[in-house]
Steps between C-alpha positions, in 0.01 A plus 500: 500500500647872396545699780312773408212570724272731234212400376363562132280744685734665717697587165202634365439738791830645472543540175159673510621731808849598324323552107654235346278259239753187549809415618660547179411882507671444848805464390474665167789755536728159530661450149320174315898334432596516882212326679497130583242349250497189689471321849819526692738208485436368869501089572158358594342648824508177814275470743583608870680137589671496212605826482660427896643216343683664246598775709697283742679382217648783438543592818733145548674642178699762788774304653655762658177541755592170622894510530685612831585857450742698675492792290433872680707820429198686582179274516520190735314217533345468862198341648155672439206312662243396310282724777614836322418425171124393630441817718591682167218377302305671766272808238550760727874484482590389119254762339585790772869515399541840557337777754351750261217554719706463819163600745291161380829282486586452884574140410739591263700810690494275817666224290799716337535663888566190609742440207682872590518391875680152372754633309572776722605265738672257312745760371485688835396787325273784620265509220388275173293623209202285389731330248689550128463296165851286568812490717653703205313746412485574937907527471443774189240689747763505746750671301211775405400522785840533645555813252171705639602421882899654482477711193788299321527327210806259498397112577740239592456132470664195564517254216416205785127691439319288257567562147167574386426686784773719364342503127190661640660735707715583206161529289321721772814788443553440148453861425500638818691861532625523126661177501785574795642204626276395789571164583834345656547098496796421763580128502515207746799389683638130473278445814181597268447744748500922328822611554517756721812714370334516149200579638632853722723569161148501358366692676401880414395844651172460286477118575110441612496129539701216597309193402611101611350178426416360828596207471655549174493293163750335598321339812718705703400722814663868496712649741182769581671691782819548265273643222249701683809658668661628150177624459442676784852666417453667219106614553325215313226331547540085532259222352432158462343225254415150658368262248479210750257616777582152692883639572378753803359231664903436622690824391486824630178730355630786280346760767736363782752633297351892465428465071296785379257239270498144500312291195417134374321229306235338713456191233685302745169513733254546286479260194733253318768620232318519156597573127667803790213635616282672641654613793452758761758813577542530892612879591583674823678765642503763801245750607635799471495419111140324467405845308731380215458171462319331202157331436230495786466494885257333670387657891306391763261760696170496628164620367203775699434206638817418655521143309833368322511608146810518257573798230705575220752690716699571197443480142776656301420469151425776238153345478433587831692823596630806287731323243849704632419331838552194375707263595470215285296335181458182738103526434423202733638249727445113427283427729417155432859370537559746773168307634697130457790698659294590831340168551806325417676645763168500771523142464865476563510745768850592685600148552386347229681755282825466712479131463473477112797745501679262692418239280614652212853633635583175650418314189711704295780458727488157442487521143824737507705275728384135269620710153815603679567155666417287195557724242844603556675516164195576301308761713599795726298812669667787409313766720614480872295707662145363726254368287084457563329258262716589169819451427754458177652196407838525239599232265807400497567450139239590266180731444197448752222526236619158304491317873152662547389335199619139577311536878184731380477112239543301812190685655694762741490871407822525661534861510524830319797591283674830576667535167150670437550770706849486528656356178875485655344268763392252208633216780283558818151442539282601761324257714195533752370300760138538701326309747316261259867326393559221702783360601464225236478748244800652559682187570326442121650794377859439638468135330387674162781785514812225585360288218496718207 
């Protein structure tokens, strides 16, 4: 049966209501030698069964769904109960996405409160917004924002930030103050850690910004204090970007160490790793900058009636205020992921976040010391420096993609090449462990890595 719900009649009536005889007067300003003069080439419709059956045909068609993956560099594969995605479904919160009539949508502005108030604390921060598109695009808001808080316009970055992360921070200034050069990339040391003494050489009069990876691409946590104290030296502002929410469960928050904004991808917590997206940008920062910060803010207060009700606190988009008090485009926040995100985490709660982060560091550790153990001669670790979940692994003699091949055909997605961000590391690979690994898996992927 076409899926075409008009009837003979309805056609009538509409054609009637617009002044058209027939459909062919319709379309009559479309030229006769470019319309389709026939029914289009689609196979036979199948009823509902078979059309299921078919389906998971194709669906068994994608391997790589069913292979042990430790891939990450940005989006990681961690445990999402089946509860979140079923509280989702709920009408009230998939068709409200966003707050545009914030007075009716209680439900909603209590939910991304709750959201604000959990990310606050995880990054010890002061304040969160109600949430940006992407980890990335959070890190570019930094940087702008960073600009309309000192009054500068110089950024510094490590390159242990992400690479694209960099790309769209590159793309937000392309342009930006007839073309000056307003971005500064000061590299790692051989710990994978930024190196300090490049970074204060770096540094600038004008310099608004120094942004870190937190931990950093490489897996590896940064020496905070060190940075935020070059900072502090030369008037800038610091920042971080923390792609793997699960790491502050066992390192030190960003606001223990005094950084002006702190951002992050909440994927981790909120829904599996797919086709690399959709995601959910995490951003904080201090009070006594809340006026500049991006996106919206979502406040609690209390109606004539003295009752609980939440706000808009802060909405800072041109749609909403006079356009040169705007402080972003960021029209939205996405509230549905940043939804997953909050229950997600209310299920964990403190412990249960703690003990996944646990989990997850203690795995990895293992992983590191069975590659070094049994793979000496073939495999090292190059970066030296404290590691979360993430970590590189170097081979000895010959490029990592070619390996990566030979294990992804074995069923492991053994990791992600860094050649593609960094093509004079065409022999490392990065490799990420969560709590769903066990310890036969990685005693699986030892096995697999010896062997070829």
């Amino acid at each position: 049966m076409r899926y075409l719900p008009h009837t003979d009649d309805d056609l009538r009536e509409m054609l009637q209501a617009i002044g058209a005889p027939s459909l062919d007067a319709l379309f009559g300003d479309i030229p006769p030698e470019v319309r389709l003069n026939r029914p289009l080439a689609l196979e036979p419709a199948l009823d509902e069964a078979s059309l299921m059956t078919h389906l998971e045909g194709l669906a068994n068609k994608n391997e790589s769904a069913r292979m042990l993956s430790f891939l990450g560099a940005g989006l990681y594969d961690h445990h999402i109960p089946p509860a979140v995605d079923q509280l989702l479904l709920r009408s009230e919160f998939y068709t409200a996405y966003t707050p545009y009539q914030p007075e009716v949508a209680q439900g909603t502005l209590q939910s991304i409160f709750e959201f604000q108030t959990m990310v606050a604390e995880l990054f010890g921060m002061e304040v969160a917004n109600a949430s940006m598109y992407d980890g990335a695009s959070g890190a570019a808001e930094a940087v702008t924002m960073s600009r309309r808080v000192s009054g500068r316009h110089h950024i510094v970055v490590s390159a242990g930030l992400h690479p694209e992360y960099i790309e769209t921070i590159r793309t937000y200034l392309h342009n930006i103050d007839d073309g000056v050069d307003l971005l500064s990339v000061v590299p790692v040391g051989s710990d994978g850690r930024t190196d300090i003494g490049a970074l204060e050489n770096a540094l600038r009069d004008d310099t608004a910004l120094v942004l870190v990876g937190y931990p950093n691409v490489l897996g590896v946590v940064e020496d905070l204090g060190a940075i935020t104290a070059a900072a502090k030296r030369r008037g800038a502002l610091t920042a971080t970007a923390t792609w793997e929410p699960y790491a502050l469960g066992v390192i030190e928050p960003p606001g223990a160490f005094d950084v002006d904004i702190a951002v992050g991808e909440g994927q981790a917590l909120a829904v599996p790793p797919q086709l690399g997206g959709p995601g959910v940008g995490l951003f904080t920062t201090k009070k006594a900058h809340v006026n500049k910060m991006p996106g919206r803010l979502v406040g609690e207060t209390v109606d004539q009636a003295g009752q609980r009700g939440y706000v808009l606190t802060l909405s800072t988009r041109e749609q909403h205020i006079r356009r040169e008090k705007a402080t972003s485009n960021i029209c939205t926040n996405h509230g549905l992921i940043a939804l997953a995100f909050t229950m997600r985490t209310a299920m964990l709660g403190k412990r249960g976040f703690a003990e996944i982060a646990s989990q997850c560091l203690a795995k990895s550790e293992y992983l590191k010391a069975q590659i070094l153990e049994r793979g000496q001669g073939k495999f090292t670790l190059p970066e030296s420096g404290p590691t979360f979940n993430e970590f590189v692994v170097r081979r000895v003699s010959g490029h990592a993609s070619p390996l990566l091949a030979t294990l992804a055909a074995k069923g492991i997605l053994g990791g992600v090449p860094l050649g593609r961000f960094f093509p004079e590391r065409s022999s490392d690979f990065l490799v990420a462990v969560t709590e769903r690994h066990a310890k036969a898996d990685l005693d699986r992927y030892v096995d697999a890595l010896i062997a070829v």
